[in-house]
LUMLO-809690 format. One record per residue (C-alpha): residue number from 1; z negated, y, x negated. Coordinates in Angstrom, 3 decimals. Last residue first. Layout:
<nodes>
+-----+----------+----------+----------+
:   i :        w :        v :        u :
+-----+----------+----------+----------+
: NUM :        Z :        Y :        X :
...
+-----+----------+----------+----------+
</nodes>
This chain:
<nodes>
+-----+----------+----------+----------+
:   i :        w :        v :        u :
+-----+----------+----------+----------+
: 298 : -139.128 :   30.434 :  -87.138 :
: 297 : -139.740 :   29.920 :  -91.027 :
: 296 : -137.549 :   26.576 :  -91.159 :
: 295 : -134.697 :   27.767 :  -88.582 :
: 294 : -134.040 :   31.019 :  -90.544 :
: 293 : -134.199 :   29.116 :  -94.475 :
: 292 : -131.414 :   25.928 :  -92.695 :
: 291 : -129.287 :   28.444 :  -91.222 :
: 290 : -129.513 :   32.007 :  -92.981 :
: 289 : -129.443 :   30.458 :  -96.654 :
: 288 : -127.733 :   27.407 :  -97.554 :
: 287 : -125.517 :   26.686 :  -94.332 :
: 286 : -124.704 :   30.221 :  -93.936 :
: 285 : -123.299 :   30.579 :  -97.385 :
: 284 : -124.927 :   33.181 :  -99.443 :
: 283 : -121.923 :   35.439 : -101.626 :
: 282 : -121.714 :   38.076 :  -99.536 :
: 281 : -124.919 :   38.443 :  -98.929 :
: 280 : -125.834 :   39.320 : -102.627 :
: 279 : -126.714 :   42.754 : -101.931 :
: 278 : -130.177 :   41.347 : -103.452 :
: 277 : -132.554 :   41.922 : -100.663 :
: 276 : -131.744 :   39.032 :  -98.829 :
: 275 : -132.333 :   37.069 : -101.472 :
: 274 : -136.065 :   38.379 : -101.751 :
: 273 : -136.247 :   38.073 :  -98.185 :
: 272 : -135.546 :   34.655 :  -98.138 :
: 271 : -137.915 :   33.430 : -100.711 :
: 270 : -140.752 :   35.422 :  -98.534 :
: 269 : -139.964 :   33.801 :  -95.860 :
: 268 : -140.061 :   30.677 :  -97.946 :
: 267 : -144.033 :   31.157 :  -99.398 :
: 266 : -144.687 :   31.873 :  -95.566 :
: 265 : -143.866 :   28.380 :  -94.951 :
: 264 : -145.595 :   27.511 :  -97.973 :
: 263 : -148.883 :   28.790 :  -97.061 :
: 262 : -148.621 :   27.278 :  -93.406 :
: 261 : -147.995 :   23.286 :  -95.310 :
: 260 : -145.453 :   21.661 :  -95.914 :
: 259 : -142.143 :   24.136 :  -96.922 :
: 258 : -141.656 :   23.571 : -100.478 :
: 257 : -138.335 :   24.599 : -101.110 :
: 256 : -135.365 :   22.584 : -102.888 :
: 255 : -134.797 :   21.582 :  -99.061 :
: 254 : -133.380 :   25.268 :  -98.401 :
: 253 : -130.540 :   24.969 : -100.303 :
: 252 : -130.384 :   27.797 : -103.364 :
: 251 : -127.351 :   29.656 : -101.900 :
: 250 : -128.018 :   33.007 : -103.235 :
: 249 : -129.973 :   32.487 : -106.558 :
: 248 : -133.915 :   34.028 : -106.119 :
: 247 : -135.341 :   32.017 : -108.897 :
: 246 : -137.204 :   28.880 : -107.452 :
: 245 : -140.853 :   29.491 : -105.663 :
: 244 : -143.510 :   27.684 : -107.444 :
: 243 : -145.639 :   30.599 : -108.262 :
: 242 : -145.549 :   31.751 : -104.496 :
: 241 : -146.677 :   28.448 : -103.363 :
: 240 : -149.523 :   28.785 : -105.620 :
: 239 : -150.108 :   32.102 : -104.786 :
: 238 : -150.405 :   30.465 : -101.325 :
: 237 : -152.837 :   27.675 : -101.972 :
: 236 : -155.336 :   30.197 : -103.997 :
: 235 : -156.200 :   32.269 : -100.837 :
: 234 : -156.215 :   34.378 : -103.094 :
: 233 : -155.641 :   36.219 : -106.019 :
: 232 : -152.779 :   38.786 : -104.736 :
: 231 : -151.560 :   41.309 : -107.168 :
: 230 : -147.719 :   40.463 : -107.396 :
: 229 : -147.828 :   40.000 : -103.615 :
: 228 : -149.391 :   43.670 : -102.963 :
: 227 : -146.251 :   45.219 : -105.234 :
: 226 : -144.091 :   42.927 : -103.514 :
: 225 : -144.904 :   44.664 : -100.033 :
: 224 : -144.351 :   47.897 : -101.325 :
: 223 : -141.276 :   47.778 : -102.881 :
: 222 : -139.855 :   45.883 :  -99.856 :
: 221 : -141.388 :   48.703 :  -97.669 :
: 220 : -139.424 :   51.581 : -100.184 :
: 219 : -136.442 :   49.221 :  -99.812 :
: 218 : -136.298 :   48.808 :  -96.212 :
: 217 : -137.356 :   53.017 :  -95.399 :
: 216 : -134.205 :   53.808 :  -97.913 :
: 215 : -131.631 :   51.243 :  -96.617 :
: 214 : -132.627 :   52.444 :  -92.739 :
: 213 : -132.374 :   55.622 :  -93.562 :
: 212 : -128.887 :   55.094 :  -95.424 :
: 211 : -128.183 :   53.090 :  -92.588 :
: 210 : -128.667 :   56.052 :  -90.067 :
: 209 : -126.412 :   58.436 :  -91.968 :
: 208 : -123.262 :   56.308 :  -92.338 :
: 207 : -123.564 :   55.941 :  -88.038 :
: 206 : -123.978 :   59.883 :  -88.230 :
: 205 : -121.141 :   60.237 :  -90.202 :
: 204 : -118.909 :   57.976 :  -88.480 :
: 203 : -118.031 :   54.417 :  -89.553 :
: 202 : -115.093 :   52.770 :  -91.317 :
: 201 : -115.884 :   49.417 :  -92.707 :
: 200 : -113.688 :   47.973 :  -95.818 :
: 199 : -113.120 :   44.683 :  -94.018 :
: 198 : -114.299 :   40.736 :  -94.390 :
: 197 : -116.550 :   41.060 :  -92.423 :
: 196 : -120.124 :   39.899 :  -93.579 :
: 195 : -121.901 :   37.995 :  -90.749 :
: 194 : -125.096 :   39.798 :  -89.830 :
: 193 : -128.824 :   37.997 :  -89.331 :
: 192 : -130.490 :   40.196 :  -86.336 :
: 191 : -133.691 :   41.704 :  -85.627 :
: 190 : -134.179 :   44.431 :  -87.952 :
: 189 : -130.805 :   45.930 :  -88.123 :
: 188 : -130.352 :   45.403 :  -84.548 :
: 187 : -133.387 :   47.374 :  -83.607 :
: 186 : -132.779 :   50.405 :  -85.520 :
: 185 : -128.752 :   50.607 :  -84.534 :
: 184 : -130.906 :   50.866 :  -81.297 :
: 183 : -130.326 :   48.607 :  -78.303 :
: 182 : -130.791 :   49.528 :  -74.282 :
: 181 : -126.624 :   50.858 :  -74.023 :
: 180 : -125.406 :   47.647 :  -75.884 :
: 179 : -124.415 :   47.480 :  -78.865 :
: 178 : -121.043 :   45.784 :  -79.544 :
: 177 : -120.223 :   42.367 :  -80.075 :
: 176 : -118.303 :   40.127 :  -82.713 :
: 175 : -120.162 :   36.317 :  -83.224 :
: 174 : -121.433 :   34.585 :  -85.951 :
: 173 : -122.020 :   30.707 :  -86.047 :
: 172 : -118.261 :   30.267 :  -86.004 :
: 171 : -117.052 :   26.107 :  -86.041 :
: 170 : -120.039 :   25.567 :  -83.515 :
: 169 : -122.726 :   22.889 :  -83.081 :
: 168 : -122.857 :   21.647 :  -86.465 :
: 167 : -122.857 :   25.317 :  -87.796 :
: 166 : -125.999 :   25.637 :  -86.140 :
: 165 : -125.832 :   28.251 :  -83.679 :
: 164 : -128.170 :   31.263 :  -83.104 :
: 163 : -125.064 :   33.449 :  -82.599 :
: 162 : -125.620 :   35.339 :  -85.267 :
: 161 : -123.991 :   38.530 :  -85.708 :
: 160 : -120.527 :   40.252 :  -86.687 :
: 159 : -120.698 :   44.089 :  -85.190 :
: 158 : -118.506 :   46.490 :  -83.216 :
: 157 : -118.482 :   50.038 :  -83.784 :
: 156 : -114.756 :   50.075 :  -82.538 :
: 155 : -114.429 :   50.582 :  -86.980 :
: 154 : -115.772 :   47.273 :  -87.299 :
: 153 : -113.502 :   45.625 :  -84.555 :
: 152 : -110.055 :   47.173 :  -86.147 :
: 151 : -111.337 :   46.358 :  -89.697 :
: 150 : -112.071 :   42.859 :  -89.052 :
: 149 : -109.034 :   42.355 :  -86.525 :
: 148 : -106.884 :   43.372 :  -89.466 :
: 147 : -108.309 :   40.932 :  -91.717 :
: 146 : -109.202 :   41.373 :  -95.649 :
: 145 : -108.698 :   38.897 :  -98.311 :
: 144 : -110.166 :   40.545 : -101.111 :
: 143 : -113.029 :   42.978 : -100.959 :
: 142 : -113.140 :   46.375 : -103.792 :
: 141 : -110.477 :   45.285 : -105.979 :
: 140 : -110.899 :   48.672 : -108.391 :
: 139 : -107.721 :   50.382 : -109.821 :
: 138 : -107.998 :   53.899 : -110.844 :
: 137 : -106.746 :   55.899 : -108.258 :
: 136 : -103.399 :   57.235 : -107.595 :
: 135 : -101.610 :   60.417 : -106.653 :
: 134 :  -97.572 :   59.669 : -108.019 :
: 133 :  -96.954 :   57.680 : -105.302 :
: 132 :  -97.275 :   60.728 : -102.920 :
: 131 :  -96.980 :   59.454 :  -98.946 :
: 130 :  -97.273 :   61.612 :  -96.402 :
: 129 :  -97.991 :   60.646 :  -92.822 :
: 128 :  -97.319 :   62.288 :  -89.809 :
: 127 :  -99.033 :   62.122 :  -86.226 :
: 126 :  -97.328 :   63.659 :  -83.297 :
: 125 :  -99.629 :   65.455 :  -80.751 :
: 124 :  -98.004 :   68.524 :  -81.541 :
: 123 :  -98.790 :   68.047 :  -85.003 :
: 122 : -100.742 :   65.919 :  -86.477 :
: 121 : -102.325 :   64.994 :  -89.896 :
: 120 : -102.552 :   62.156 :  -92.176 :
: 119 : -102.333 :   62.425 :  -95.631 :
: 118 : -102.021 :   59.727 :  -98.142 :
: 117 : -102.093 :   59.306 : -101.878 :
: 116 : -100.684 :   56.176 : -104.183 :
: 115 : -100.773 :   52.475 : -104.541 :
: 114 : -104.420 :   52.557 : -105.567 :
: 113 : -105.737 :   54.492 : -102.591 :
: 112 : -107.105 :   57.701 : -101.788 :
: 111 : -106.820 :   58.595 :  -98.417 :
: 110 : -106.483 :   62.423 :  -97.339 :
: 109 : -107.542 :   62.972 :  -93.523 :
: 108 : -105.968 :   66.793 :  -92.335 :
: 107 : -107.291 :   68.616 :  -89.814 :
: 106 : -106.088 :   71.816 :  -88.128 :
: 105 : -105.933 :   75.566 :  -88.661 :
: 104 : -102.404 :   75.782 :  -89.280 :
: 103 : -102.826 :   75.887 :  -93.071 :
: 102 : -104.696 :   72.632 :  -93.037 :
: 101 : -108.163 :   71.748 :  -93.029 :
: 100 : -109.327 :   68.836 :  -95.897 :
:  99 : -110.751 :   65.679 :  -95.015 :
:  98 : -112.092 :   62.906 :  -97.630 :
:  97 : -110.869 :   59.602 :  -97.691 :
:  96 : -111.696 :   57.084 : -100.754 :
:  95 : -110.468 :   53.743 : -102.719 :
:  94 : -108.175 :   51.785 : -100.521 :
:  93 : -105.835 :   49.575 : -101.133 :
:  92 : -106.531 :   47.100 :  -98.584 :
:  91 : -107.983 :   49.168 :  -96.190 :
:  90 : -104.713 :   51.268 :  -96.717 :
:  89 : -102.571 :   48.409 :  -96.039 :
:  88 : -104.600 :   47.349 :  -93.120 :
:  87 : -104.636 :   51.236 :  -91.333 :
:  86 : -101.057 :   51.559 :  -91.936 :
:  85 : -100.282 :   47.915 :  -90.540 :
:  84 : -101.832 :   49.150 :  -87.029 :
:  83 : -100.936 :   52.281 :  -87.081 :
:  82 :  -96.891 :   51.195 :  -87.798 :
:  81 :  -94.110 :   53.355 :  -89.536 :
:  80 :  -91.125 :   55.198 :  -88.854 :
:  79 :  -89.328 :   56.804 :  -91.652 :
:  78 :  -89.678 :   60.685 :  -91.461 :
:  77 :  -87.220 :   63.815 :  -92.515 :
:  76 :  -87.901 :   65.918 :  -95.311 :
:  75 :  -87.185 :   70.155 :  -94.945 :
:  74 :  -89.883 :   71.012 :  -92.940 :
:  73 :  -90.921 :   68.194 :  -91.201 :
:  72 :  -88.294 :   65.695 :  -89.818 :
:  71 :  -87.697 :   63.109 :  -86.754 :
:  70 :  -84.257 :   61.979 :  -86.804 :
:  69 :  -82.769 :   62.113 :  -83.136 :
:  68 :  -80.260 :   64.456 :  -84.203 :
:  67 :  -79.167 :   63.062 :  -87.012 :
:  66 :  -78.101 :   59.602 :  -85.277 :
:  65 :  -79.510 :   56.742 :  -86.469 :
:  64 :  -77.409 :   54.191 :  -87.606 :
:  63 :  -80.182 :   51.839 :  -88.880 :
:  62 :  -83.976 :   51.857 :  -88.547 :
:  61 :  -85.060 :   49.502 :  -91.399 :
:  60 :  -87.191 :   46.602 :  -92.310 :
:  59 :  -87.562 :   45.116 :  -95.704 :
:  58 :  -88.375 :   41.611 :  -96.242 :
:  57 :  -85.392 :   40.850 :  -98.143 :
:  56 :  -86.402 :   42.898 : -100.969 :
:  55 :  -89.288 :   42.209 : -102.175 :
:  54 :  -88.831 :   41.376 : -105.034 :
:  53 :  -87.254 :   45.004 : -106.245 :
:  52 :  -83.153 :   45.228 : -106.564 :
:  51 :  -82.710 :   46.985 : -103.362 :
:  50 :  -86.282 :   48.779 : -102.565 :
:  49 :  -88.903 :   46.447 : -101.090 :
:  48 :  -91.564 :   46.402 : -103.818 :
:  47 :  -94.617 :   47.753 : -101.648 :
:  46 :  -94.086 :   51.079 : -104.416 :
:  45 :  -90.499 :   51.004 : -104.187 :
:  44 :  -90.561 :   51.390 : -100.148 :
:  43 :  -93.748 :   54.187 : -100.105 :
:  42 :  -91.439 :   56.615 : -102.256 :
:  41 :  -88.343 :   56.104 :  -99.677 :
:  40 :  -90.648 :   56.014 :  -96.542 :
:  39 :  -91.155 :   59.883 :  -98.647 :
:  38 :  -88.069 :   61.187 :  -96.787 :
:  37 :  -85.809 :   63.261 :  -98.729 :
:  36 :  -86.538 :   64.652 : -102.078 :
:  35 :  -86.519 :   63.360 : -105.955 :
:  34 :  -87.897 :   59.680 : -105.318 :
:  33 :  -91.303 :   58.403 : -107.190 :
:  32 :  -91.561 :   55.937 : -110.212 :
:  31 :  -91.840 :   52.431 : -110.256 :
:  30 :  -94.701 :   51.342 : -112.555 :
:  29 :  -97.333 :   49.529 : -109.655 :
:  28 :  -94.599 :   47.525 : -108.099 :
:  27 :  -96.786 :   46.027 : -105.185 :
:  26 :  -95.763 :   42.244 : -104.735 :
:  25 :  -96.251 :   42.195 : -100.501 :
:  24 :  -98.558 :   39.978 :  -98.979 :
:  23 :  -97.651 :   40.304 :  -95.243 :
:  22 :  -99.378 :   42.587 :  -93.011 :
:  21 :  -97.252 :   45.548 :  -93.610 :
:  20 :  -94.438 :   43.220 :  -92.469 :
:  19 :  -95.545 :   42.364 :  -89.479 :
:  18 :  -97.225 :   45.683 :  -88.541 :
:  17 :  -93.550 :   47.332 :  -88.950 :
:  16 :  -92.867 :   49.630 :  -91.921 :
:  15 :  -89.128 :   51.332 :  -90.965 :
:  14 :  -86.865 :   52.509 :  -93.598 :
:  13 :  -84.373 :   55.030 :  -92.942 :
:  12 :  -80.575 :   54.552 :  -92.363 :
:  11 :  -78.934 :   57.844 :  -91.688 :
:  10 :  -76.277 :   59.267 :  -89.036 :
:   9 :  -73.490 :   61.742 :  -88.513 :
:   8 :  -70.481 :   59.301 :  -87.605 :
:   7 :  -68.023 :   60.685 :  -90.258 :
:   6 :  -70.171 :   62.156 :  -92.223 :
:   5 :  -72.116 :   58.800 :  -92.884 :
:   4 :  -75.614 :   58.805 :  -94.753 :
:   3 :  -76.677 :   55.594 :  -96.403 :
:   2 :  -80.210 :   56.748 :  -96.456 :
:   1 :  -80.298 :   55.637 : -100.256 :
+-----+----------+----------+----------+
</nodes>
């Protein structure tokens, strides 16, 4: 496999660039796992790039390399591959991380996926990878279509927000951008419509931490507030607009709405929220929902 010459003491091992890592590869999910060597090997069948395999004449490799500039561990030695295109094939794949200490007293990062297991660790400020193809999750698509730049900017902390554009005035409405030193995760949560990115978002503990408080105290005040609604008598004019309201579908259009008079103004913030609410976001386009429903109750 390494094509290993004796008489000029070198190997050819495979090499994962970010190009091709960020190419749609046909994933052989039934291909089976190499005896020993270099794991690249193992990762190669699985993205389909072996000899033989579909992929084939998109693989990439290091050749002639000369033993003694081979980079091993133990007794394996190490294919090359890229941080960016790691990171976007295992968003794409990707099904859980937890961290685990090693027997040298440092930290190791295992990644579940559905191609196979990964852990990342480093060593003399070298970081390895090892790939097991014979580790794998069940298979669940969790977001299709994701982009590198997503992932990279969500996991800088940045976040995809509303520009206040119409989408007649600008191809994006959202933009990317950081908090600043004066905002609050708090305060942008509460004053700002998000664009969904399309990335499985990394985020630190503490980060994870503050939206679940922020999920729990919106939910429990959502709960509360429709629990007055359901009860309210009067003023008659907006229970009626209440009553009227259409089923809370993400991308209802905003001019099936009643929005006259002050009652049913508030009648459509309250439409909005409901959606909102829904973990439908996803699937609300901005023309339907946070354009046209923002502009009318503001």
């Amino acid at each position: 496999m390494n094509q290993y010459s004796t008489e000029q003491g070198t190997v050819t091992i495979p090499h994962f660039s970010k190009s091709l890592l960020l190419q749609d590869l046909q994933i052989d999910a039934n291909v089976g796992r190499m005896n020993t060597g270099s794991c690249s090997f193992d990762l190669l069948t699985r993205l389909g790039l072996f000899p033989g395999q579909p992929n084939e004449a998109l693989a990439e490799y290091d050749t002639n390399v000369p033993l003694d500039a081979v980079v091993s561990r133990g007794n394996c030695y190490c294919g090359r591959i890229s941080r960016h295109g790691f990171v976007f094939l295992v968003s794409k794949y990707f099904q859980h991380v937890s961290v685990a200490e090693t027997t040298t007293g440092g930290t190791c990062f295992i990644l579940s996926t559905t191609i196979g297991r990964f852990k990342c660790y480093e060593i003399d400020d070298r970081t390895f990878i090892h790939f097991d193809s014979g580790t794998r999750s069940s298979y669940v698509d969790i977001i299709k279509g994701q982009n590198l730049d997503d992932i990279l900017r969500t996991a800088r902390g940045e976040y995809h927000l509303a520009t206040g554009a119409s989408p007649t005035e600008a191809n994006n409405p959202f933009a990317w951008r950081s908090m600043t030193a004066r905002e609050s995760l708090e305060i942008i949560a509460s004053t700002q419509f998000y664009g969904v990115p399309n990335a499985v978002i990394y985020m630190t503990k503490s980060t994870l931490q503050k939206w679940k408080r922020i999920n729990d105290f919106a939910y429990a005040m959502l709960e509360t507030v429709l629990s007055v609604l359901d009860g309210l008598e009067e003023p008659a004019e907006f229970v009626s607009a209440l009553r009227k309201l259409p089923p809370n579908i993400p991308g209802t259009r905003a001019d099936s709405v009643a929005r006259g008079t002050p009652a049913e103004k508030l009648a459509l913030s309250i439409f909005l929220y409901r959606a909102l609410s829904r973990k439908r976001i996803g699937e609300m386009s901005y023309e339907c929902a946070f354009s046209d429903l923002s502009r009318i109750i503001n």
